[in-house]
ZATORKOL-607310 format. One record per residue (C-alpha): z, x, y. Coordinates in steps of 0.5 Angstrom, whole numbers, padded with zeros to 4 digits, always signed. Example, Ala and Ser with C-alpha at 12.3 -4.5 7.8 and 13.67 -1.06 7.14 Angstrom:
2
+0016+0025-0009;+0014+0027-0002;
//
This chain:
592
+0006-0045-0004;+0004-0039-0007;+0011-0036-0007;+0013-0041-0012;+0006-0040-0016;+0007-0036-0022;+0004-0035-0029;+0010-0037-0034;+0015-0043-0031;+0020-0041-0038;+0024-0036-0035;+0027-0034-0041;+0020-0033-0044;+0018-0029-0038;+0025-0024-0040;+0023-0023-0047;+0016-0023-0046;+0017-0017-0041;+0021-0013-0044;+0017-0013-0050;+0011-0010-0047;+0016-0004-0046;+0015-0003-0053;+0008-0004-0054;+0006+0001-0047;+0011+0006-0050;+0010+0006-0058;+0018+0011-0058;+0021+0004-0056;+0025-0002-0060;+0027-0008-0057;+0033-0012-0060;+0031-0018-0058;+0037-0023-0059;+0041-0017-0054;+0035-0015-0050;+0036-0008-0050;+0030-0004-0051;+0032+0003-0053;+0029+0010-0056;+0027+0010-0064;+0032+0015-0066;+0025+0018-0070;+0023+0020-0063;+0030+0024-0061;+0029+0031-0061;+0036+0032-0058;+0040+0027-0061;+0047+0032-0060;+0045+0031-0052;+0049+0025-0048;+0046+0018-0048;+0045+0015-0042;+0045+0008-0041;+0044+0003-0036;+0042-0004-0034;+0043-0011-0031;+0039-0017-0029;+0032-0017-0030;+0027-0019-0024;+0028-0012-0023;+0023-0008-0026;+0021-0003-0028;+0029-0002-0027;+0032-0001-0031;+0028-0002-0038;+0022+0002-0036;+0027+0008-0035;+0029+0008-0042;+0024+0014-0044;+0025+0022-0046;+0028+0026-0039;+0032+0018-0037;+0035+0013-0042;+0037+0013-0048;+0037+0005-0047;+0038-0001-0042;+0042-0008-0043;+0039-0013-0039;+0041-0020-0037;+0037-0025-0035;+0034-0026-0028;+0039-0024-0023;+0045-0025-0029;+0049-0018-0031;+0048-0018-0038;+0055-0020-0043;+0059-0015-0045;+0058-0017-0052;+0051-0014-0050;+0053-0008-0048;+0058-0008-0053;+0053-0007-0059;+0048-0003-0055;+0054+0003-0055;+0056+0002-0062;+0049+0001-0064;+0043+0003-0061;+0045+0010-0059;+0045+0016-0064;+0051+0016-0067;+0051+0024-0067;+0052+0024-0058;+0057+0027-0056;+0058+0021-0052;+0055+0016-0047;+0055+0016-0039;+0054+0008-0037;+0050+0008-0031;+0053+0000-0026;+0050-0003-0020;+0056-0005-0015;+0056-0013-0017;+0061-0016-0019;+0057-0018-0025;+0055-0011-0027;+0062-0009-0025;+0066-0014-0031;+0061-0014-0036;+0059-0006-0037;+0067-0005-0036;+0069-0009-0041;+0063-0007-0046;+0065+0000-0044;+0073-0001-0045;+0070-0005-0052;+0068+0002-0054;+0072+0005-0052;+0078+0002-0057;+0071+0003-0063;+0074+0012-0061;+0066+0011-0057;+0068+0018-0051;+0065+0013-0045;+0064+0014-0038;+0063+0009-0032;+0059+0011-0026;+0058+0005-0021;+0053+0007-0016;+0054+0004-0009;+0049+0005-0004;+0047+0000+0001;+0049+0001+0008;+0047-0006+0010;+0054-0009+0009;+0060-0005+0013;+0066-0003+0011;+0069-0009+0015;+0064-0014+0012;+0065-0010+0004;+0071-0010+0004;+0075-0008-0003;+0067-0010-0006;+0065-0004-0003;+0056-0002-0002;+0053-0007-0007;+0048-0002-0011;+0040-0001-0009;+0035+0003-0010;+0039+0010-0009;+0041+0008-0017;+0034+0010-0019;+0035+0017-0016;+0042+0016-0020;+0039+0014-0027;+0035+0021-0025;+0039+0026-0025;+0044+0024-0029;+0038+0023-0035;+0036+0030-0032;+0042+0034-0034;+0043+0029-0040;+0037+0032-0043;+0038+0039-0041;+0045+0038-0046;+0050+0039-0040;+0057+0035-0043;+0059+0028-0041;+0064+0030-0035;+0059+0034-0032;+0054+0028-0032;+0059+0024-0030;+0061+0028-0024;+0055+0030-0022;+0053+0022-0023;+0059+0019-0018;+0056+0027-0013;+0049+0023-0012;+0052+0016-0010;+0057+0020-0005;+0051+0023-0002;+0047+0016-0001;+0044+0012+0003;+0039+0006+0003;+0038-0001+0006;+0033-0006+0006;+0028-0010+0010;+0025-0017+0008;+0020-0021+0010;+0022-0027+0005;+0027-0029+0000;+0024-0029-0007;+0022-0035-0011;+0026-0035-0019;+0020-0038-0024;+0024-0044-0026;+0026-0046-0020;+0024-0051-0016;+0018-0051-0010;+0023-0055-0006;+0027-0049-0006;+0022-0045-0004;+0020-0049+0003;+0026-0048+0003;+0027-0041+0004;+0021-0040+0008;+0023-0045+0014;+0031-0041+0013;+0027-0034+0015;+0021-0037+0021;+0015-0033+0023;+0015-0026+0025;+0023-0025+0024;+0024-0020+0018;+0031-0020+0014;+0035-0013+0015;+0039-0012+0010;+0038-0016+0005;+0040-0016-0002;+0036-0014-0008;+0038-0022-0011;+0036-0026-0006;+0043-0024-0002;+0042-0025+0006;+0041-0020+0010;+0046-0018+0016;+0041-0020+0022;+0034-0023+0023;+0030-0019+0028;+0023-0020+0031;+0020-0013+0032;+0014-0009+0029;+0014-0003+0024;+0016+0002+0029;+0022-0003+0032;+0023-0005+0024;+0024+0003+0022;+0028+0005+0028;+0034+0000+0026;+0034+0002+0019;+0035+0009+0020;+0039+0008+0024;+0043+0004+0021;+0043+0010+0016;+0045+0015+0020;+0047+0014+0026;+0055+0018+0025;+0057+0014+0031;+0056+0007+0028;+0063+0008+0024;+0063+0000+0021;+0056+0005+0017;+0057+0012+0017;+0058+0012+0010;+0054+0019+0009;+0055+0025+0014;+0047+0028+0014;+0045+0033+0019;+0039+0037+0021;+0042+0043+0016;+0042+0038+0011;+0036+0038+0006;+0034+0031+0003;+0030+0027-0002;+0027+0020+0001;+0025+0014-0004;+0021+0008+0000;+0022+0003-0006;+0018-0003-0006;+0022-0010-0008;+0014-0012-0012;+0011-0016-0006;+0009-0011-0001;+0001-0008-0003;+0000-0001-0003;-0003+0000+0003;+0003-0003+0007;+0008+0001+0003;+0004+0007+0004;+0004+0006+0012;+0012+0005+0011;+0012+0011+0008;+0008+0015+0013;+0013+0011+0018;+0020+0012+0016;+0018+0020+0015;+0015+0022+0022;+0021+0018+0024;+0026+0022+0020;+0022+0028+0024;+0023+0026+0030;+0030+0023+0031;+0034+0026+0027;+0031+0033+0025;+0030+0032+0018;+0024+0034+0013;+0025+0031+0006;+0024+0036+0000;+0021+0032-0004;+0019+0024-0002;+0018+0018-0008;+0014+0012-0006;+0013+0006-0011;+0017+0000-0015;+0023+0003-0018;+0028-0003-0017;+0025-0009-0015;+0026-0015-0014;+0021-0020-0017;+0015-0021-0011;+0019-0020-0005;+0016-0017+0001;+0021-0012+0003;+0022-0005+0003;+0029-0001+0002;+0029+0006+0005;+0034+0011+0001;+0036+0018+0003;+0040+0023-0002;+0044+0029+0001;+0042+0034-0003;+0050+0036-0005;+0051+0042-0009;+0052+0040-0017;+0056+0047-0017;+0052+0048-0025;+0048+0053-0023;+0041+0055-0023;+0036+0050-0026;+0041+0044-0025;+0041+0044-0017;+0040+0035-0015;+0033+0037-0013;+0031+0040-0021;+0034+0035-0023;+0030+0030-0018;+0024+0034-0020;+0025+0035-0028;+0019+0032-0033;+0020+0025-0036;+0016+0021-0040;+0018+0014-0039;+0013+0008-0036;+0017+0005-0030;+0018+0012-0027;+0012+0014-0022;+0008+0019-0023;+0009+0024-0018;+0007+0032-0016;+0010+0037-0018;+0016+0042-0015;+0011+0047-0016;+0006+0043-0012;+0011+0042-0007;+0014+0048-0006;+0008+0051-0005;+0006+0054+0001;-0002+0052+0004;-0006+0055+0009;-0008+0051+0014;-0015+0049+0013;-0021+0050+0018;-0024+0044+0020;-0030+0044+0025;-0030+0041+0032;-0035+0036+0034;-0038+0042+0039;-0038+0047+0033;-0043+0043+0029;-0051+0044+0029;-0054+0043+0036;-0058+0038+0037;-0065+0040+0037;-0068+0038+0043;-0075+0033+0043;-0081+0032+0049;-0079+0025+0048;-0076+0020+0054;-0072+0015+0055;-0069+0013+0061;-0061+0013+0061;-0061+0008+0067;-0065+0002+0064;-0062+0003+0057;-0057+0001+0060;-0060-0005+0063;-0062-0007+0057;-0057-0005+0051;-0051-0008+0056;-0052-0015+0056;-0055-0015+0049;-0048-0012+0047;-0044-0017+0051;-0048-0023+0048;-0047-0020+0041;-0038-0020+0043;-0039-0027+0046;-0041-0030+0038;-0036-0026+0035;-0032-0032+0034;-0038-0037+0032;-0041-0031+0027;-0033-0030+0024;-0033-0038+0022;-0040-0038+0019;-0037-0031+0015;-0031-0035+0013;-0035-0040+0010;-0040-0037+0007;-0037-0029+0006;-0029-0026+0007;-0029-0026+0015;-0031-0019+0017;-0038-0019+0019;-0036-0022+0026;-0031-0017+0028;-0035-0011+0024;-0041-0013+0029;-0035-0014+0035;-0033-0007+0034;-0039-0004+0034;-0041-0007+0041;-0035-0006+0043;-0035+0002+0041;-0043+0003+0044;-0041-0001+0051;-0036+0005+0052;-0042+0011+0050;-0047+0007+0055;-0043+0010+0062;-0044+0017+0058;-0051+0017+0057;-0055+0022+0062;-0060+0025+0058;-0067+0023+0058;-0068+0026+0051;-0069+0021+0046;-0066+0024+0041;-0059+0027+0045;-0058+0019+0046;-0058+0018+0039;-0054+0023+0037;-0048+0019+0041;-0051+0012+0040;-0051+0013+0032;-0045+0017+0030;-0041+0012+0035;-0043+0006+0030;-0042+0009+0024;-0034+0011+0026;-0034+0004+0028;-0037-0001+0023;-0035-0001+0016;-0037-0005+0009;-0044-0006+0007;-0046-0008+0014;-0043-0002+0017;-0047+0003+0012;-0053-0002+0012;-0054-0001+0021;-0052+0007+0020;-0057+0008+0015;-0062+0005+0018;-0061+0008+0025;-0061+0015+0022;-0067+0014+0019;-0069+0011+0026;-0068+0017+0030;-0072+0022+0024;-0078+0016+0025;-0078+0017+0032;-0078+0025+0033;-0083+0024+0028;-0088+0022+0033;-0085+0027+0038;-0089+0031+0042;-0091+0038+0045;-0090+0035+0051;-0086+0030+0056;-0088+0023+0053;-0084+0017+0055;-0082+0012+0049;-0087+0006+0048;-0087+0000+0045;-0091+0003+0039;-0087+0009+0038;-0081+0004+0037;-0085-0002+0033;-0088+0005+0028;-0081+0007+0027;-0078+0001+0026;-0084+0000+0021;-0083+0006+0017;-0075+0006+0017;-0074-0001+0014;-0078+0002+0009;-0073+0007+0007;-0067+0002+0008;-0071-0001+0002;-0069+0006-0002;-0062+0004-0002;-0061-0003-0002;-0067-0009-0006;-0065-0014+0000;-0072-0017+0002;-0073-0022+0007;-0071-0029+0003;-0065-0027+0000;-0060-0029+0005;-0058-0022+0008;-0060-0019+0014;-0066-0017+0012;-0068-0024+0014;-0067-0022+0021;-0069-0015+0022;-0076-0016+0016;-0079-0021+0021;-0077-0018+0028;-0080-0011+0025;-0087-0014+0023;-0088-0018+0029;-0087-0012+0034;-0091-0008+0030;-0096-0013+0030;-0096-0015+0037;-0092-0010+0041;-0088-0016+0044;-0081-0016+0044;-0080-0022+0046;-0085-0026+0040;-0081-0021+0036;-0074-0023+0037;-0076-0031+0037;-0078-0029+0029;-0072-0026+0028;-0068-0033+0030;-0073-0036+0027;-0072-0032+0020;-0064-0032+0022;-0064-0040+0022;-0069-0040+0016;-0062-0038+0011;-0059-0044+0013;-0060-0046+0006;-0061-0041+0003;-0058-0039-0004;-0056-0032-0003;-0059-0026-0008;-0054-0021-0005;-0048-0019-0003;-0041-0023-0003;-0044-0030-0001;-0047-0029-0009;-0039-0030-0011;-0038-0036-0007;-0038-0043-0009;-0038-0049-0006;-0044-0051-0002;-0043-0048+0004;-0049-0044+0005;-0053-0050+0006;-0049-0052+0013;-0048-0045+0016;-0054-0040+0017;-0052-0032+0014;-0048-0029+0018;-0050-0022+0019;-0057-0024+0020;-0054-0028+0026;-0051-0024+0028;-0057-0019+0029;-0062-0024+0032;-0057-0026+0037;-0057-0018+0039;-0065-0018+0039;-0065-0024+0043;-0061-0021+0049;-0064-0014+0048;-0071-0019+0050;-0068-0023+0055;-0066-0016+0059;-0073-0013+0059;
//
């Protein structure tokens, strides 16, 4: 099982080895190995007056906490091992120390566990008994447990402690005093509310496989987990629905004042935000970017809010765990004046490598003139041929074709998955699919007016090499083909057809060195081009393009990915896109 597959079984080894690299990304930064705490070299402080800042908890939640400690964020963090607080002991000596002694105090920054709770509280009171001037902020912000559930425990702390970290590191930079970073930290968590969503638990290196079976049959197929914690806690409910149902509950969760077991934050259309999509580590770029998109056309639409600023990345994660948490800060009043409002603080410089990088204030507070983008209707006209072709019986012979080319989906998408990554089937798919809604459009005569629908719909709809390949070699197609226009009507023979063909498969040759016999779909095409310029016959020119096609059953590939694959599948299955194409000029022969 993939889940529980990593690359260092030692937990504790994973633990040092992690916080380590901190100091080799980050040369301002030491690390006391028998205490796990990485904090900044007293050399690199230019400020060493100003609050110290230190926060941390268990590890497997990277970057939080230890890549925050950084110049504009931490002093230092103490961190546990997986999913453990640290010891008070830990804490203890990182604030008597691993800080400046110079500081005018120290603001300790906890998640809501109990854990985190104790263990930073007793290091706190410790130093407080060493004369240390210490405050405490615990950030609570998940809105996945209500009031009645919580209890005395209260909201368990999320990725809203990020934005915490922030702001609190913000104003500690700027040299604002202890109580005031104090204050303003507990303004944020007052003013926050996140939840999470999980397709899975995650799995703890060291543990057992059996555990993580375990927890995939716990969570079935197509459920998604709401509210579930950062370390493996249970959510509050399991569903089955798609993004837009996922999203539409969260938020609602958050926001919705009428739900008084979760209305924890007040935030109405007036109010401006800041939005934070945390990735827990396990949810690729491209899903949290659409979660991301997702969660702020909702926020527009349902609640009236347009966030001034928008953070999307791994700030507080949760090993690999596919999920997500949605946080919204409440941009109250600081009460600090110019220069130290939540959002400068938000957007105030770091230096630090777990924070994301992110545009500018500046960036976002410029105003953008639209931008003027042509319309299809305003683009260059095309010029028109003496060329002629017959809407109607193109699509007596394009149609079936296409069809054909749609039913061996399946058949080509299996040739692909041995040989290839699986896509070649449904690009050609697509492809067909796209030309047969254009077919019924079709009225001119012009050879040149049906290209210009034909050709554009294939490069919209076909992408990867296959799709760049089809488009070059039709845009080359219909240049070769009004090449041979004439100064009067002239219905499109079979000889215009094999000579352009012919001089088209020569400039493809300018982009790609495939040649017949190197398992591609030149294997197909090469030998139907030849043998129609050759013959005229489309019929014998569609058997040799089957005939090349079943030749590359065998055949070792030259190009493309089947290169990278291993195994000996290429012996038992034939390319997939030379297939593919000789199945489609077969039924363009059968329908002639």
């Amino acid at each position: 099982m993939s889940a529980a597959k990593h690359y260092l079984a030692d937990p504790t080894h994973a633990v040092l080895s992690s916080l380590h690299s901190l100091t080799l990304t980050n040369p301002s930064l030491l690390l006391d190995t028998p205490n796990k705490i990485v904090y900044r070299n007293p050399s690199s402080l230019s400020q060493p007056h100003n609050v110290s800042v230190v926060c941390g908890g268990g590890s497997g939640h990277e970057p939080g906490f230890a890549g925050f400690v950084g110049n504009g964020l931490l002093n230092a963090c103490v961190a546990g091992t997986i999913f453990a607080s640290p010891s008070a002991e830990q804490v203890r000596t990182c604030l008597q120390h691993r800080l400046p002694s110079q500081s005018k105090g120290v603001l300790v920054i906890a998640t809501n566990y109990t854990g985190d709770v104790l263990n930073f509280g007793m290091g706190v009171e410790k130093a407080r008994a060493l004369g240390k001037k210490v405050e405490m902020v615990v950030v609570g912000d998940d809105v996945g447990v209500g009031r009645a559930k919580g209890g005395k425990v209260g909201r368990r702390g999320l990725s809203g402690t990020a934005l915490v970290v922030k702001i609190c590191g913000a104003l500690a930079e700027r040299g604002v005093g202890l109580e005031d970073c104090a204050r303003v930290g507990r303004l944020v968590v007052n003013n926050l509310v996140s939840l999470g969503a999980s397709l899975s638990r995650v799995h703890v290196p060291g543990h057992s496989i059996e555990e993580a079976k375990e927890e995939e049959e716990r969570l079935g197929p197509g459920l998604v987990e709401i509210g579930m914690g950062i370390h493996n806690e249970p959510g509050c409910e399991q569903v089955k629905t798609d993004l837009p149902g996922l999203v539409t509950t969260m938020l609602g969760q958050m926001l919705d004042q009428s739900d008084k077991d979760r209305a924890y934050v007040r935030i109405g259309k007036a109010d401006e935000t800041v939005l934070l999509i945390n990735n827990f580590g396990g949810v690729s770029n491209l899903e949290l970017g659409a979660i991301t998109a997702e969660v702020t056309s909702q926020l527009e639409r349902s609640y009236g809010l347009k966030p001034r600023r928008i953070i999307s990345g791994t700030l507080f994660g949760s090993l690999d765990g596919p999920g997500f948490i949605i946080s919204v800060l409440r941009l109250a009043d600081t009460g600090l004046g110019t220069g130290k409002s939540l959002l400068d603080l938000v957007d105030a410089p770091v230096n630090a490598i777990g924070w994301p990088r992110c545009v500018t204030g500046e960036t976002w507070e410029k105003t953008y003139k639209p931008a003027l983008e042509k319309t299809d209707e305003e683009e260059d006209e095309i010029k028109p041929s003496n060329l002629r072709l017959d809407p109607m019986e193109l699509r007596k012979t394009l149609k079936p074709a296409l069809n054909k080319l749609i039913a061996a989906e399946a058949e080509v998408t299996k040739y692909d998955s041995v040989v290839g990554d699986g896509d070649c089937g449904l690009g050609l798919k697509r492809g067909a699919e796209a030309v047969l809604k254009v077919l019924p459009s079709l009225s001119s005569h012009d050879a040149m007016m049906t290209f210009a629908k034909i050709v554009p719909t294939v490069e919209q709809n076909m992408d990867g090499t296959s799709g760049a390949l089809y488009a070059i070699f039709l845009n080359s197609l219909a240049s070769n083909v009004r090449n041979q226009d004439s100064s009067s009507p002239t219905p499109i023979t079979t000889e215009i057809w094999a000579k352009a063909l012919a001089m088209s498969i020569e400039g493809l040759g300018r982009y790609t060195p495939a040649r017949p016999g190197d398992r591609t779909l030149m294997d197909a095409l090469a030998p139907f081009v030849d043998v129609l310029k050759k013959t005229k016959n489309v019929k014998k020119a569609a058997e040799a393009a089957k005939e090349g096609a079943d030749k590359t059953k065998g055949m070792k590939a030259n190009l493309g990915r089947a290169v990278y694959v291993g195994g000996t599948g290429f012996e038992e299955v034939p390319d997939p896109g030379a297939y593919g194409l000789s199945i489609f000029l077969s039924g363009i022969a059968e329908a002639m």
